[in-house]
N, C-alpha and C positions, 0 to 999 in steps of 0.2 A: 127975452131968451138969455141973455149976458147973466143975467139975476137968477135963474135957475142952473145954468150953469157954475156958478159962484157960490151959490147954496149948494153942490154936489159936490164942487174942490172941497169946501169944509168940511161938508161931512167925510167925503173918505180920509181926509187927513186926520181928523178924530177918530175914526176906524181903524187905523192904521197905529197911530199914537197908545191908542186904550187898548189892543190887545199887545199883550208879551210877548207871547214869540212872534208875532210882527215885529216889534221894537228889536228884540235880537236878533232877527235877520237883517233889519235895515243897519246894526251898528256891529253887532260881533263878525261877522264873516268877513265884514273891509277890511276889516281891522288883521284880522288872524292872516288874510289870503297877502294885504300888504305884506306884511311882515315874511309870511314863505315867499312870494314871487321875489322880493329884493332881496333876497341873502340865498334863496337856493337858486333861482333863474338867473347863472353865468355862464358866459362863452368861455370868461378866462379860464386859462392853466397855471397853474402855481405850483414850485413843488412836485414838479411830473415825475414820477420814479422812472430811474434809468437804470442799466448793467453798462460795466465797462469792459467790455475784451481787447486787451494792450497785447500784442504779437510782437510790438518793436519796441526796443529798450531805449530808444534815442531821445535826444532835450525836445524834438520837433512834436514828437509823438505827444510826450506829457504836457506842454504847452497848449498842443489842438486841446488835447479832454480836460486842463481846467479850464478852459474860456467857458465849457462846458456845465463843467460841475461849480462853476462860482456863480453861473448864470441863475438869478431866481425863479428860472421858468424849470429848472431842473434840479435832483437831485441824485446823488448817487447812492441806492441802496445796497448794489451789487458789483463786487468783483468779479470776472471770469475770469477762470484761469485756463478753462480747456472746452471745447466745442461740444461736449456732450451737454455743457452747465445750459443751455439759451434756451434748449426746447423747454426744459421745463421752467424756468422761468417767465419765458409769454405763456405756457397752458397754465400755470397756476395764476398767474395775473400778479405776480410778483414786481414784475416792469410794464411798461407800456414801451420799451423801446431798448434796443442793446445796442451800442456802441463800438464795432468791430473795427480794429486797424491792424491791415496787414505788416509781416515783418520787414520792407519792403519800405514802409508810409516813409520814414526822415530819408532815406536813400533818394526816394523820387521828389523828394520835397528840395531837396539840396541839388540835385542835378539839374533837375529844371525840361529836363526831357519830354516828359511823360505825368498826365496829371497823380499824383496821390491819389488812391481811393480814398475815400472812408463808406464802411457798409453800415448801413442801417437797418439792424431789424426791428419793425413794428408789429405792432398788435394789431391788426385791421377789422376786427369785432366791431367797436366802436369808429367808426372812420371817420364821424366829427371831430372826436376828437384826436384820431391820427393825424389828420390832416392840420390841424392847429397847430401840434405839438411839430410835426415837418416843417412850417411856415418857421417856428424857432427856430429851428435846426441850420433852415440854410441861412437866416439873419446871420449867426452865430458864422458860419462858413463865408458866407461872405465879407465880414469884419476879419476874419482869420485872413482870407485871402487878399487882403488890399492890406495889411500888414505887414503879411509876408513879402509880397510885392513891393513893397516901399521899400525894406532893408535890404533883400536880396538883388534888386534889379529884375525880375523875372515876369513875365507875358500873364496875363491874370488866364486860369484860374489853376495857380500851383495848386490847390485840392479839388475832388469834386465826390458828391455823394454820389452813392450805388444803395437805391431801396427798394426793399422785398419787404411786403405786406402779408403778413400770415392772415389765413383764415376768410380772407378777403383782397384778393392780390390786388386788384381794380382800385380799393377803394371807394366802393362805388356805395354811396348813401343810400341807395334804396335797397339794398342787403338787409343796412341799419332798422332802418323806419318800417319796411313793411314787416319783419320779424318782429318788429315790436307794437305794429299795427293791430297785432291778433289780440292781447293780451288787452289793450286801450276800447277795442270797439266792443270786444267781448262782454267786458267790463260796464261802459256804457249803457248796452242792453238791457243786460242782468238785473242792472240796480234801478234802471229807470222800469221796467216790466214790473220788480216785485214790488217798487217804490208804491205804485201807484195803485196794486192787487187793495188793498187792505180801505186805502183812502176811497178808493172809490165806489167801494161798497156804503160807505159809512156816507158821500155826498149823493148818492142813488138814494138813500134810507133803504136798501135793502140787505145791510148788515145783520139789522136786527131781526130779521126775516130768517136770518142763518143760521141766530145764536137758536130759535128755537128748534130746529131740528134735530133729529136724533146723534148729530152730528157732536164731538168732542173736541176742546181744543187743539188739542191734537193733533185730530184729523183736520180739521181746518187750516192749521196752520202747513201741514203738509201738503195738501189740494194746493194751497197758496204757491209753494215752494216748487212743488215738482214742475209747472207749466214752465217756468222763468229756467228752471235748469235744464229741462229739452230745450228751450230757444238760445239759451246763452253756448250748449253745445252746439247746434246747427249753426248758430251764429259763427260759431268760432272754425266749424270744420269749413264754411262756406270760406272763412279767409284763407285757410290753409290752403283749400285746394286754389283760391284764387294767385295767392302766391306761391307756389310751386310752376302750375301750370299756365298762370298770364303772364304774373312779373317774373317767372323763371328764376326763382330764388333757389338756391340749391339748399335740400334737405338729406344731410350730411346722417342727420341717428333716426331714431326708431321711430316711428308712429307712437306704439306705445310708449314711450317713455315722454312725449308728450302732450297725450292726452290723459295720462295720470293726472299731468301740474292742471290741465282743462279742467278736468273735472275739480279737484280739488281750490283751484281759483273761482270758478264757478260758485259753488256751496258756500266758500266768504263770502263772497260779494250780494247772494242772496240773503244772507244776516244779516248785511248791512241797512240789504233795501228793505226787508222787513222792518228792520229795525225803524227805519224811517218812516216807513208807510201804517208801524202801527201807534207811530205819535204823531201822526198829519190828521187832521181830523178834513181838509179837501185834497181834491185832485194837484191844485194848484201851490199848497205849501208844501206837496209830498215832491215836486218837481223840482223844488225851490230847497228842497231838502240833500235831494239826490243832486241837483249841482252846486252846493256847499260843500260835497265830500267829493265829489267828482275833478274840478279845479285841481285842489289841494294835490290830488291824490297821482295826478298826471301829472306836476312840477316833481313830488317827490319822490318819483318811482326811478327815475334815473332815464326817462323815455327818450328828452332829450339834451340836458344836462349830465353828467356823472356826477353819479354822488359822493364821489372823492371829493370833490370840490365846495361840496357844503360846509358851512359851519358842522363843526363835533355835534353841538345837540340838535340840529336839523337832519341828520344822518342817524342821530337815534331816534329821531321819531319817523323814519322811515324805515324801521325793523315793524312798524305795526302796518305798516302799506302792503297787502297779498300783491298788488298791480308790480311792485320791487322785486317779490322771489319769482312771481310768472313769467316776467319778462328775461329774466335768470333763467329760466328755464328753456323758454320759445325763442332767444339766439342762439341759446346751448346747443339746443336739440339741430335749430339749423346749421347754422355756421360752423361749427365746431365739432357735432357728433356724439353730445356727451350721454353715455350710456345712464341707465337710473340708480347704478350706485354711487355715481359721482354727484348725482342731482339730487339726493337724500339730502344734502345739507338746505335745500331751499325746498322738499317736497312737506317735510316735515313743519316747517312753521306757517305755513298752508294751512295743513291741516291744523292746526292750535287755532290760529285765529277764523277758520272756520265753523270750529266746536264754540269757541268762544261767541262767538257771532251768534250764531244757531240758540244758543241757550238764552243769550239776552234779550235775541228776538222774541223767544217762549216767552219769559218773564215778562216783558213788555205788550205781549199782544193778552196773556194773561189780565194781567191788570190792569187794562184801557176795556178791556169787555165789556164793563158795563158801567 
């Protein structure tokens, strides 16, 4: 028994060895997925862009904000000068965080009465990483305060923060995660349904059953497509409605505006999986295919890392990820309310790499025909 089992490890490891794209699967993918999980999968913040709103002219004031701005977990993009300036710097994503000190801060700081505010506005879109960037915030306040406390004689905590979370006042992660739930499972579907449309014809042998019918490329390829784009939309309305109405996520804009990005995410991702399903010659390499883009695709999209935070050219190769503009789109749409002329700038490269898709999928399903 030992001896024919022995004679079976060989053989498939020669099976495995002598085809090629076996060999590229077993070495290319470690290799490429190493390399994006270590440089784009971090918790850290570095560099967080802030605003500074200064109300008080006094040494105490400009003291607190450089501990601030010398700090490497921050930087200062933005001066305020006047209260109209905040809003639109968290809606454009210009800051992740403003820095408010009333006229008041060195008065209270010096007297010793009454703590010092300092207000904090946050972006709360993102709440992992609000909440990180807070964790700086009060290190930094707490080193301030046991400073100040040593020089002056005074009761700890001569400062204390006061924060307001836009967009997400709670801070509460599952805002985060499940608005970007939709775009991740939707995704998964899509590509693993079309992945496997093509492959599996061809391990049935009833491919060539297909090619002879009065049937066109064409139309085959669209038979393929359309089944995978009803399930990737049901898929995807099933989560919406599940988070709305289970997890109580508040759905701030339109319906329409997005299920535009649905559909047009959809139509990518179905190129893909063609694309995959029309170079898998079984069921099992076209799986094997759809989670080599699948992985990648969920570290680079920003789902739960930001992509601020990537190396420069890991962040350019995440302008070719649709799973990056949808998800752009699907906390837009909830959290924030963002109408479809605001969301033209991510509805549009959707659509490119869904045309792109689509066509190479043609070309490829073209010439594997026969």
């Amino acid at each position: 028994m030992w001896a024919m089992i022995h004679a079976l490890l060989i053989k498939e490891f020669l099976a495995v060895l002598r085809d090629r794209k076996s060999r590229f699967i077993l070495i290319g993918p470690p290799i490429i997925q190493l390399f994006i999980f270590s440089y784009a999968a971090t918790f850290d913040l570095n560099h967080i862009p802030i605003a500074v709103y200064n109300e008080d002219p006094g040494i105490a004031s400009r003291d607190f904000i450089e501990r601030f701005t010398a700090a490497p977990a921050f930087t200062e993009v933005l001066r305020i000068t006047h209260q109209k300036q905040i809003e639109p710097a968290i809606d454009e994503k210009k800051v992740l965080a403003v820095l408010h000190l009333g006229p008041h801060f060195s008065r209270d700081l010096y007297l010793g009465r009454k703590p010092a505010e300092v207000q904090i506005l946050v972006d709360g879109r993102d709440s992992n990483t609000a909440l990180i960037a807070l964790n700086y915030m009060q290190s930094i306040l707490a080193a301030f305060n046991l400073n100040w406390a040593e020089r002056h004689h005074l009761p700890l905590p001569p400062a204390q923060l006061q924060v307001r979370a836009w967009f997400n006042p709670n801070l509460e992660s599952q805002w985060f995660i499940v608005s970007g739930i939709v775009g991740l499972l939707t995704q998964v579907v899509t590509v693993i349904v079309t992945a496997l449309s093509i492959a599996r014809e061809r391990e049935q042998g009833t491919f060539d059953q297909l090619l002879v019918t009065p049937l066109t490329p064409f139309q085959i390829l669209v038979g393929k497509a359309l089944p995978a784009m009803i399930i990737g939309i049901l898929e995807a309305s099933f989560i919406i409605f599940m988070a709305v109405f289970w997890f109580r996520i508040p759905m701030i804009g339109s319906l329409a505006a997005l299920y535009l990005g649905v559909v047009l995410f959809v139509l990518s991702n179905i190129g893909i999986g063609l694309m995959i399903s029309s170079l898998s010659v079984t069921q099992q390499q076209s799986l094997l295919g759809a989670f080599v883009f699948l992985v990648p695709s969920v570290i680079l999209s920003g789902f739960a890392t930001p992509i601020a935070n990537m190396p420069p050219l890991v962040q350019d190769l995440t302008l070719l990820n649709p799973l990056r503009y949808f998800l752009v789109i699907a906390r837009g749409v909830f959290l924030e309310g963002l109408p479809m002329s605001v969301l033209l700038s991510q509805y549009w490269p959707l659509a490119v790499i869904g045309i792109v898709n689509l066509i190479c999928a043609s070309w490829l399903f073209r010439r594997r025909m026969y």
